[in-house]
N, CA, C and O atoms as CSV, one atom per row, in Angstrom:
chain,resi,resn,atom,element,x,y,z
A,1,UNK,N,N,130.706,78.256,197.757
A,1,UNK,CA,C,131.340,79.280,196.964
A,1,UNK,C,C,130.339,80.401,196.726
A,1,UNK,O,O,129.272,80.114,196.183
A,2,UNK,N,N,130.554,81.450,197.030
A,2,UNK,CA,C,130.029,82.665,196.902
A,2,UNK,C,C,130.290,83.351,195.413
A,2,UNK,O,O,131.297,84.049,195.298
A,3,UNK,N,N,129.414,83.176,194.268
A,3,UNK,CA,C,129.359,83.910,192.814
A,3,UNK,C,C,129.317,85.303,193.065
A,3,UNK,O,O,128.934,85.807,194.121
A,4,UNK,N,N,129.732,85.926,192.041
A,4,UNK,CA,C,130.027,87.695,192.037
A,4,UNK,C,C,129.177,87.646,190.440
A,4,UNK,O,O,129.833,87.217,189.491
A,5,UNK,N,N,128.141,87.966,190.268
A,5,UNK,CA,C,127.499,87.792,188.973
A,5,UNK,C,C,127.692,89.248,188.075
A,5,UNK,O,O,127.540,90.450,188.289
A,6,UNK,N,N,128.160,88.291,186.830
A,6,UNK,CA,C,129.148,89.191,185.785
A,6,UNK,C,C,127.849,89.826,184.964
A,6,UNK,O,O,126.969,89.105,184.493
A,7,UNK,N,N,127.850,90.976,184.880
A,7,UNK,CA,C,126.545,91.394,183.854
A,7,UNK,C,C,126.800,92.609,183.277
A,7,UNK,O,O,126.026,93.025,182.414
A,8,UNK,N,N,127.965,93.389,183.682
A,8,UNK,CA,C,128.198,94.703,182.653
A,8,UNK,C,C,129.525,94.668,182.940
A,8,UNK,O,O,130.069,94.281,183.974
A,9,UNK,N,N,130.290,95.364,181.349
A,9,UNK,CA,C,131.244,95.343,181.114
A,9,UNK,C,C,132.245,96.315,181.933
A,9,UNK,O,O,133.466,96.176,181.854
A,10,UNK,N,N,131.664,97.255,182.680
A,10,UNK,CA,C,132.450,98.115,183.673
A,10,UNK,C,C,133.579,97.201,185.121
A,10,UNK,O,O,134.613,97.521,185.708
A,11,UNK,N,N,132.446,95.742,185.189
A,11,UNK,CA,C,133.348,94.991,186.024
A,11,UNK,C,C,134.428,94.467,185.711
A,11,UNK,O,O,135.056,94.015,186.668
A,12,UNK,N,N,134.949,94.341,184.587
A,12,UNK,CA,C,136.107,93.773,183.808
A,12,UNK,C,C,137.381,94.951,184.579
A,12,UNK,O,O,138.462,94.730,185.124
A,13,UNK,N,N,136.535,96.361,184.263
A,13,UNK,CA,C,137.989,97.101,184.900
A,13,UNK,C,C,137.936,96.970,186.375
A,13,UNK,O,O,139.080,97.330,186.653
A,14,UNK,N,N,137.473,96.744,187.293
A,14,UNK,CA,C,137.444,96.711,188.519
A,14,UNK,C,C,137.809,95.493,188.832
A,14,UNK,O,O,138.424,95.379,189.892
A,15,UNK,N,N,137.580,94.420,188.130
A,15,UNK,CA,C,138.416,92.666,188.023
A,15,UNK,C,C,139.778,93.028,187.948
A,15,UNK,O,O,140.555,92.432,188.695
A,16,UNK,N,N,140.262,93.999,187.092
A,16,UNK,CA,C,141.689,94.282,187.109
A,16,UNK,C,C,142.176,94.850,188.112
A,16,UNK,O,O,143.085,94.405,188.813
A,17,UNK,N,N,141.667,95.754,188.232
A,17,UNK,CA,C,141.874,96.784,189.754
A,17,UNK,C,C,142.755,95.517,190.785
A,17,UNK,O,O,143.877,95.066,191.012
A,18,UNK,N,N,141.294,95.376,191.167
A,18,UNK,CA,C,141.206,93.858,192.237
A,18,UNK,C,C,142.102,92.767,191.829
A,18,UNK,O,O,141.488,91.885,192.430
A,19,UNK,N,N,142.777,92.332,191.445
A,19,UNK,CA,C,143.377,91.273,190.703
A,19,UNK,C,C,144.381,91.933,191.240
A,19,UNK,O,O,145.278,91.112,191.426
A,20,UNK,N,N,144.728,93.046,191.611
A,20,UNK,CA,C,146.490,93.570,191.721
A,20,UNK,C,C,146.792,93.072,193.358
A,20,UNK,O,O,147.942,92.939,193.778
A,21,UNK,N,N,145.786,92.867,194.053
A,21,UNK,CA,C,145.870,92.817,195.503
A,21,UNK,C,C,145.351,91.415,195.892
A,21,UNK,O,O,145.888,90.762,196.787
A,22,UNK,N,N,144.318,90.990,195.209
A,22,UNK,CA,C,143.661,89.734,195.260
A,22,UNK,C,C,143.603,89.047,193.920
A,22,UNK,O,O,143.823,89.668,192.879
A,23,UNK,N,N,143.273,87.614,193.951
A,23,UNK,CA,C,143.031,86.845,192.788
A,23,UNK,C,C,141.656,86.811,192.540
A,23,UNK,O,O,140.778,86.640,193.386
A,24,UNK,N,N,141.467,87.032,190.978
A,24,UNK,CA,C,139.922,86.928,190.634
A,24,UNK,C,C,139.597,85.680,189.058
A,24,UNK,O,O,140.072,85.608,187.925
A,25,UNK,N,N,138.759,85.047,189.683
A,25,UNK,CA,C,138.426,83.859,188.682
A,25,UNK,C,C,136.949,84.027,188.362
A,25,UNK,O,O,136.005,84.080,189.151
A,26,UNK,N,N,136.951,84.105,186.965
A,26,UNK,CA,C,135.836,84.492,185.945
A,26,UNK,C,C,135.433,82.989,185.485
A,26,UNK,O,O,136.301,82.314,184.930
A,27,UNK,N,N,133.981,82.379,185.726
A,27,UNK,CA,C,133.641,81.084,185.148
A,27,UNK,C,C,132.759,81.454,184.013
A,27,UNK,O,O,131.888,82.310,184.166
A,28,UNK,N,N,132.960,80.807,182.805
A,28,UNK,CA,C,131.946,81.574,182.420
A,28,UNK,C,C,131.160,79.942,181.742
A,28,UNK,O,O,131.777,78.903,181.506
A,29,UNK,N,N,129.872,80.152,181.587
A,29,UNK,CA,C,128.849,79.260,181.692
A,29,UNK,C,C,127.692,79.194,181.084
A,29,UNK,O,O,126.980,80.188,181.230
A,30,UNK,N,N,127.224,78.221,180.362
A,30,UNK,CA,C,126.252,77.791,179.422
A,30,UNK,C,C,125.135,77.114,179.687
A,30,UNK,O,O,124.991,75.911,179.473
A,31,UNK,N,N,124.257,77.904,180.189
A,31,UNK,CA,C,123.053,77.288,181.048
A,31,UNK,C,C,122.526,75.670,179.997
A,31,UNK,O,O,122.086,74.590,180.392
A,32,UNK,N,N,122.853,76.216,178.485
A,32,UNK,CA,C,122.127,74.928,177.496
A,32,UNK,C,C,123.050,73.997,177.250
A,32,UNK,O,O,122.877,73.062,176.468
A,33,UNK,N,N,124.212,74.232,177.992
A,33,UNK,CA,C,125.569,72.908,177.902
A,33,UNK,C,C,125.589,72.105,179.145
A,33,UNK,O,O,125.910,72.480,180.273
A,34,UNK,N,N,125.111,70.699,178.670
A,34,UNK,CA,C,125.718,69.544,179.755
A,34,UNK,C,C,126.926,69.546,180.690
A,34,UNK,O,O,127.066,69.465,181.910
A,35,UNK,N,N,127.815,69.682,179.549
A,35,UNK,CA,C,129.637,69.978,180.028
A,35,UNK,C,C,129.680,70.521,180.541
A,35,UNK,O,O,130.326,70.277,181.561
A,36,UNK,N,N,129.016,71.884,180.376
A,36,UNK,CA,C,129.702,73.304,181.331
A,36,UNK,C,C,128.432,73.001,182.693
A,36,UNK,O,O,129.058,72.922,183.750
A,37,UNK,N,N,127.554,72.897,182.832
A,37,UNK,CA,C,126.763,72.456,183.736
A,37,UNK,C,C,127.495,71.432,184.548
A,37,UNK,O,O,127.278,71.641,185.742
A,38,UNK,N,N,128.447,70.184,184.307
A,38,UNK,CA,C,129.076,69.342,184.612
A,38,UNK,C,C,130.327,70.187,185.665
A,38,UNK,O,O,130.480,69.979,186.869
A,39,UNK,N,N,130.966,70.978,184.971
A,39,UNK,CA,C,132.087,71.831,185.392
A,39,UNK,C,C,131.357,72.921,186.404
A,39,UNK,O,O,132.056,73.365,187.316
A,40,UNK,N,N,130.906,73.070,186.366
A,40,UNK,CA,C,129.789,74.024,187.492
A,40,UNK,C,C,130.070,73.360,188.537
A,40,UNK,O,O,130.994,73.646,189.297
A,41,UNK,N,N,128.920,71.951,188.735
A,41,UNK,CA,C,128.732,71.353,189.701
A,41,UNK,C,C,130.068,70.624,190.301
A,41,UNK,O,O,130.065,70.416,191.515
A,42,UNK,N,N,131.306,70.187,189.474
A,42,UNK,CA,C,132.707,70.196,190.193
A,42,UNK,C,C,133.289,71.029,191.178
A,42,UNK,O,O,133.971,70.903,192.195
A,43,UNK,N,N,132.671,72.091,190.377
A,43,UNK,CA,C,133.215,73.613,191.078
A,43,UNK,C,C,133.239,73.972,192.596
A,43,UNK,O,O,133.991,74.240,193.533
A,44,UNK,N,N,131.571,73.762,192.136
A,44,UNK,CA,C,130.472,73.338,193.708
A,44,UNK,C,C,130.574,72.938,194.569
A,44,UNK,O,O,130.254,73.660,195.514
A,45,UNK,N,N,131.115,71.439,194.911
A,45,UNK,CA,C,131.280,70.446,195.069
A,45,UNK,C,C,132.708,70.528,196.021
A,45,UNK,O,O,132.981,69.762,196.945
A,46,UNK,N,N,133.297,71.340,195.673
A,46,UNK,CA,C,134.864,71.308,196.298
A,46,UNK,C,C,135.077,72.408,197.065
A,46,UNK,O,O,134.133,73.193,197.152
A,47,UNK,N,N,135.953,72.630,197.566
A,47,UNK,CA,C,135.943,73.717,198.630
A,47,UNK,C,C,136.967,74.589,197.979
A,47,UNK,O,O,138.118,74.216,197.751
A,48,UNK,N,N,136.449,75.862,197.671
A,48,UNK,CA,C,137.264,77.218,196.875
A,48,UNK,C,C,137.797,77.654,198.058
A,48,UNK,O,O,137.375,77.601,199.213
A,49,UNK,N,N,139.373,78.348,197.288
A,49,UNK,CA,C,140.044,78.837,198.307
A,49,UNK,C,C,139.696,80.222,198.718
A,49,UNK,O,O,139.475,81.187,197.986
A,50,UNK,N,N,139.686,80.156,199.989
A,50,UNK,CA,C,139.192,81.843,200.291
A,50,UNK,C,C,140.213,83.131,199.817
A,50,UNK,O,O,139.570,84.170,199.961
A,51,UNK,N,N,140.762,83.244,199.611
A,51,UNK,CA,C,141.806,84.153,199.149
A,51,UNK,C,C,141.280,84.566,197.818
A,51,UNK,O,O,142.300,84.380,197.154
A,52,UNK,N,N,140.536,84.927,197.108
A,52,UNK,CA,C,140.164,84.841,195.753
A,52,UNK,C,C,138.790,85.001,195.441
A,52,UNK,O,O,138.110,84.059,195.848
A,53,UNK,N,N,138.235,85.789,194.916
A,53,UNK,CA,C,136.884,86.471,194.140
A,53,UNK,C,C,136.177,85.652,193.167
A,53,UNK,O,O,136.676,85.579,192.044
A,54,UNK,N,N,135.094,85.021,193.410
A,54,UNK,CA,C,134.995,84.500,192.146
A,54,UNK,C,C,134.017,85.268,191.522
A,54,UNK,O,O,133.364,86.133,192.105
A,55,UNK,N,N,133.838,84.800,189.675
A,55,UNK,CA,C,132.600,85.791,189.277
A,55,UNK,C,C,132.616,84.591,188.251
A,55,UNK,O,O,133.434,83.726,187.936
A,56,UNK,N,N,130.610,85.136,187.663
A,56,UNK,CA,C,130.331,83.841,187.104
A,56,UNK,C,C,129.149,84.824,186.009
A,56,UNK,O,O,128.302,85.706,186.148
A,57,UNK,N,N,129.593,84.223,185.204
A,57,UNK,CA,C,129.303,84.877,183.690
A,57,UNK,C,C,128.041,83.740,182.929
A,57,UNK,O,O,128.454,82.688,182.440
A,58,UNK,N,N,126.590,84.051,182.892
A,58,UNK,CA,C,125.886,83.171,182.038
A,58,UNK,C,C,126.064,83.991,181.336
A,58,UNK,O,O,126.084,85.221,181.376
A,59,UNK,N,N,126.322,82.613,180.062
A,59,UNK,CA,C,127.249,83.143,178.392
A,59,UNK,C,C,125.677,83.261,177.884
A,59,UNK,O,O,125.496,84.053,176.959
A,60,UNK,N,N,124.970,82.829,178.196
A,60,UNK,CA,C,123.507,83.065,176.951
A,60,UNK,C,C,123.040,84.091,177.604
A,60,UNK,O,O,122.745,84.980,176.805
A,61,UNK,N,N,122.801,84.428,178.866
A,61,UNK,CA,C,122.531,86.201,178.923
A,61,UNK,C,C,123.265,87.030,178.514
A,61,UNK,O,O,122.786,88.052,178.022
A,62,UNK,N,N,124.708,86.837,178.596
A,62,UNK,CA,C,125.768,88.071,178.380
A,62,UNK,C,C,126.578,87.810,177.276
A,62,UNK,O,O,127.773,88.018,177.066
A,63,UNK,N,N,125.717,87.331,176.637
A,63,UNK,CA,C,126.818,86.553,175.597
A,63,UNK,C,C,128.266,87.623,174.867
A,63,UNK,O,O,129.436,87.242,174.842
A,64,UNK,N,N,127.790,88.900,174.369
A,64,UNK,CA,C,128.792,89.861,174.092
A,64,UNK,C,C,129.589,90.309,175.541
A,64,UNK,O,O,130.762,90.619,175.331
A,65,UNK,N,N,129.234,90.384,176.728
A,65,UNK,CA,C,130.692,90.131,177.761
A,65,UNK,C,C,131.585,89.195,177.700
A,65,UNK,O,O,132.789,89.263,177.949
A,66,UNK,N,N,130.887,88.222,177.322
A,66,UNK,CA,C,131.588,86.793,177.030
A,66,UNK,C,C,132.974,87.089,175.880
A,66,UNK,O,O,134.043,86.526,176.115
A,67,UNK,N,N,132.862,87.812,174.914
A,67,UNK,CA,C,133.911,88.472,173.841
A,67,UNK,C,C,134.900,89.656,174.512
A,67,UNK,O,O,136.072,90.021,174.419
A,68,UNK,N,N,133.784,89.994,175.185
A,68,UNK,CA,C,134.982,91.328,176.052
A,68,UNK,C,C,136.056,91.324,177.125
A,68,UNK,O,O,136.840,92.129,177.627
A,69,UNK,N,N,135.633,89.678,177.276
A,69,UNK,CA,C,136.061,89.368,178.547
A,69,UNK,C,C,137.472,88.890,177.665
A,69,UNK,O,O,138.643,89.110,177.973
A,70,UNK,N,N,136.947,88.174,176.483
A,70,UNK,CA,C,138.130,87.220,176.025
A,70,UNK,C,C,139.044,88.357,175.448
A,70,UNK,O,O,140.224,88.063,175.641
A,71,UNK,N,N,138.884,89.612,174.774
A,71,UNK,CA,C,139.236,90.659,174.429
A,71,UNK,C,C,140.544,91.081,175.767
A,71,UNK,O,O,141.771,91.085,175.869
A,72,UNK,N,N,139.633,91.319,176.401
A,72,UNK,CA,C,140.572,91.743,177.762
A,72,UNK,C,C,141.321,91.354,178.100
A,72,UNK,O,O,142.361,91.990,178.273
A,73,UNK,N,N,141.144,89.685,178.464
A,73,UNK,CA,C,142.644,89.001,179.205
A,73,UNK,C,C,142.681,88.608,177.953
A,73,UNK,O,O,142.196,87.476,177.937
A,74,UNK,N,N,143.061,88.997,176.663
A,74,UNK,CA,C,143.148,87.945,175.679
A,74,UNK,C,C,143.436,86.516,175.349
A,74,UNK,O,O,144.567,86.202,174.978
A,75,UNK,N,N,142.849,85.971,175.418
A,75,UNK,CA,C,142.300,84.419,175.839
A,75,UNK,C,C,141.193,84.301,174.577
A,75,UNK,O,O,140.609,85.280,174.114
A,76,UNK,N,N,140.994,82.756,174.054
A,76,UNK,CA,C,140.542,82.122,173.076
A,76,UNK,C,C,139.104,82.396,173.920
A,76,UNK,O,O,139.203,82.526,175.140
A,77,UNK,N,N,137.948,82.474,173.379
A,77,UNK,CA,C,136.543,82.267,173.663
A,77,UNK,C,C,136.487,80.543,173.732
A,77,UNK,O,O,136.843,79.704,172.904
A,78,UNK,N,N,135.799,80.388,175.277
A,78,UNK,CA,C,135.595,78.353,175.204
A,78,UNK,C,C,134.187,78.888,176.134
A,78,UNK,O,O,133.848,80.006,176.521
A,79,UNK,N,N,133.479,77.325,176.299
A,79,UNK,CA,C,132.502,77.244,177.096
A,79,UNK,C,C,131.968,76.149,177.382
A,79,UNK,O,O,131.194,75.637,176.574
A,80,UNK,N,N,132.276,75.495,178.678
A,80,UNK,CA,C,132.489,76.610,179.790
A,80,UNK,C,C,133.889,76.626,179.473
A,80,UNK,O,O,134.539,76.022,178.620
A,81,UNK,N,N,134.332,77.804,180.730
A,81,UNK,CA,C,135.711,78.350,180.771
A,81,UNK,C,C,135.854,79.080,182.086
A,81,UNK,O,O,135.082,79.932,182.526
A,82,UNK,N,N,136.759,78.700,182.547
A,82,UNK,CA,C,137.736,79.493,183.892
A,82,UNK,C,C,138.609,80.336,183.432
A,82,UNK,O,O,139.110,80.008,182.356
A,83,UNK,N,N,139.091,81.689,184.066
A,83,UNK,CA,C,140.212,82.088,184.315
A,83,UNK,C,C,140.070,82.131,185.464
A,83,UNK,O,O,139.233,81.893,186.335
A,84,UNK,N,N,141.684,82.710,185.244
A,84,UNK,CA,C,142.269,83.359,186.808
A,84,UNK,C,C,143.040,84.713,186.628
A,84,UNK,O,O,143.917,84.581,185.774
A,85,UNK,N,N,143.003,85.607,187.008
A,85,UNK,CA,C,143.284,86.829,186.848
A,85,UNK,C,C,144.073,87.276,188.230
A,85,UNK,O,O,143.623,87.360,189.373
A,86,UNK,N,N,145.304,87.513,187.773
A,86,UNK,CA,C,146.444,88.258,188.721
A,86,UNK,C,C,147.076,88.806,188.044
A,86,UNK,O,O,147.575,88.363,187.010
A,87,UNK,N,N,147.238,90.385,188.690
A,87,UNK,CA,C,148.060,91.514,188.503
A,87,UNK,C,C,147.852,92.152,187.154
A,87,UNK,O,O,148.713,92.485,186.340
A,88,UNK,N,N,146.334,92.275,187.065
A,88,UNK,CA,C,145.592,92.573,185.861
A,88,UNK,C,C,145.630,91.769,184.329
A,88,UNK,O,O,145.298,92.108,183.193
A,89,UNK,N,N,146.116,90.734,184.825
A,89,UNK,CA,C,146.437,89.708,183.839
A,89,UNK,C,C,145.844,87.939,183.749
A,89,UNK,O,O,145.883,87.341,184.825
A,90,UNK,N,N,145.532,87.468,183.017
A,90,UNK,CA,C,144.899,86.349,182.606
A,90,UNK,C,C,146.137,85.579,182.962
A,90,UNK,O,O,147.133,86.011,182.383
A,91,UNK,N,N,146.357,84.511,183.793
A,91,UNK,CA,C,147.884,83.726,184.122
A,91,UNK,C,C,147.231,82.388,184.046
A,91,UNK,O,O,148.006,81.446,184.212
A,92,UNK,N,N,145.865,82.065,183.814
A,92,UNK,CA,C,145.288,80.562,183.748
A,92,UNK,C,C,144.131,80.992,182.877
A,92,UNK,O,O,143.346,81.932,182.999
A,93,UNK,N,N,144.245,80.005,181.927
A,93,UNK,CA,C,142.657,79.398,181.434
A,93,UNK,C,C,142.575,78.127,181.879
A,93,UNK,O,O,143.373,77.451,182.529
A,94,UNK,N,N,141.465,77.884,181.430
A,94,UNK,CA,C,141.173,75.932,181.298
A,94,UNK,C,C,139.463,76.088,181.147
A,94,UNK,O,O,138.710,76.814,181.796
A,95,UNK,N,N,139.077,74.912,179.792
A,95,UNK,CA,C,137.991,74.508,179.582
A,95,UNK,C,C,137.752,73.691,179.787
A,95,UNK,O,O,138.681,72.966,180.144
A,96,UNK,N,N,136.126,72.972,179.749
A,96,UNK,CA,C,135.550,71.581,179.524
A,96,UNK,C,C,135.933,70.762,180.624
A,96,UNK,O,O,135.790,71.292,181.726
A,97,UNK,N,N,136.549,69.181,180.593
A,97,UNK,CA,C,136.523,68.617,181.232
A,97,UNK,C,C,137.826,69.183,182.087
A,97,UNK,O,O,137.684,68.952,183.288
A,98,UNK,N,N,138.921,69.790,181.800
A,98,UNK,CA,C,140.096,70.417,182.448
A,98,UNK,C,C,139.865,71.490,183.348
A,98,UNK,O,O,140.894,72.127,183.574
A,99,UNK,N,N,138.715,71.955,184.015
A,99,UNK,CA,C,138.222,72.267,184.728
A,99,UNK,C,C,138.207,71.767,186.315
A,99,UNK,O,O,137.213,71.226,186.800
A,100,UNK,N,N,139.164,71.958,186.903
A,100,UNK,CA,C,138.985,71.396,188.446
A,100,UNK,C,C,139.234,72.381,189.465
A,100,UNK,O,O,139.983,73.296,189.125
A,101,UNK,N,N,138.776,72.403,190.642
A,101,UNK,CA,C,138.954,73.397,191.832
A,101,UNK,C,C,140.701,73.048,192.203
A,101,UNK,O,O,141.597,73.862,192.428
A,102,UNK,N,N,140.762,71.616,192.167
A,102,UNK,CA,C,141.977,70.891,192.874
A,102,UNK,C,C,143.145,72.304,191.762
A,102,UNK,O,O,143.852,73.181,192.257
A,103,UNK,N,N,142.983,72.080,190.596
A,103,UNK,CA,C,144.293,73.070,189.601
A,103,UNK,C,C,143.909,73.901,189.714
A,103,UNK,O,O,144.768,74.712,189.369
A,104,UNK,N,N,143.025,74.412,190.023
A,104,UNK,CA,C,143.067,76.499,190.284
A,104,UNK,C,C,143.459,76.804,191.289
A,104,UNK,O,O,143.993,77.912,191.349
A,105,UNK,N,N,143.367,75.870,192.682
A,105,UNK,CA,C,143.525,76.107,194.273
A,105,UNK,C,C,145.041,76.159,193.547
A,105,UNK,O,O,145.511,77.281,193.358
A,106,UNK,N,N,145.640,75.257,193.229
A,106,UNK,CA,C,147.325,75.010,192.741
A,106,UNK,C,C,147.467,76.632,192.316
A,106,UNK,O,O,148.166,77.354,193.028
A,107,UNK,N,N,146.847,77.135,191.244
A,107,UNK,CA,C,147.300,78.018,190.374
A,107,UNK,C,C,146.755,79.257,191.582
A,107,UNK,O,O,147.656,80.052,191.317
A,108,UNK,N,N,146.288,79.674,192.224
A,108,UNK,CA,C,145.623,80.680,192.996
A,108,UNK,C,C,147.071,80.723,194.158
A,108,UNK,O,O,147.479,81.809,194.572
A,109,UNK,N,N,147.819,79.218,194.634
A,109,UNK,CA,C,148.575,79.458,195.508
A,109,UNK,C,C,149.793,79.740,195.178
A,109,UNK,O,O,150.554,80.385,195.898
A,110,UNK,N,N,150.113,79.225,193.930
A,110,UNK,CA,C,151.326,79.443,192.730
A,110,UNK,C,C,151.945,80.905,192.734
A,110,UNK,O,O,152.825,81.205,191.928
């Protein structure tokens, strides 16, 4: 899986942009969390569908993108945390252990 690393808030509008033509999934991630480290390496581990952008957000560097992001697709702040973003819109979350490639590939082909 190829990361798109999230670090200024200007990419949020260009996630939307992109989201109208392609699917874009935002991980966002806690270098000092077991769990989300756990959900990482699931991530890893499985084969992402090519059709789809991913981007990957460390929450302790960016921690205020981390709010803007949830601001944007308005979505609860978790960590870790997936979306999925189509047609400038948040259409999936999922945290913690509910985290799998197998339900986003579902939700990406949905």
């Amino acid at each position: 899986m190829k990361w798109i690393q999230l670090t200024a808030t200007e990419q949020l509008d260009d996630i939307r942009v992109k989201s109208i033509q392609r699917p874009q999934v935002i991980f966002k991630h806690s270098t000092r969390c077991s769990v989300s480290s756990m959900a990482l390496n699931r991530l890893e581990r499985e084969e992402a569908p090519e059709n789809a952008d991913y981007h990957f957000l460390d929450l302790i560097q960016y921690r205020t993108l981390s709010g803007e992001i949830a601001d944007t697709f308005q979505v609860h702040h978790e960590s870790p945390q997936i979306l999925l973003i189509k047609n400038a819109e948040c259409v999936y979350d999922e945290s913690h252990q509910g985290i799998s490639m197998q339900e986003l590939a579902e939700q990406i082909a949905g």
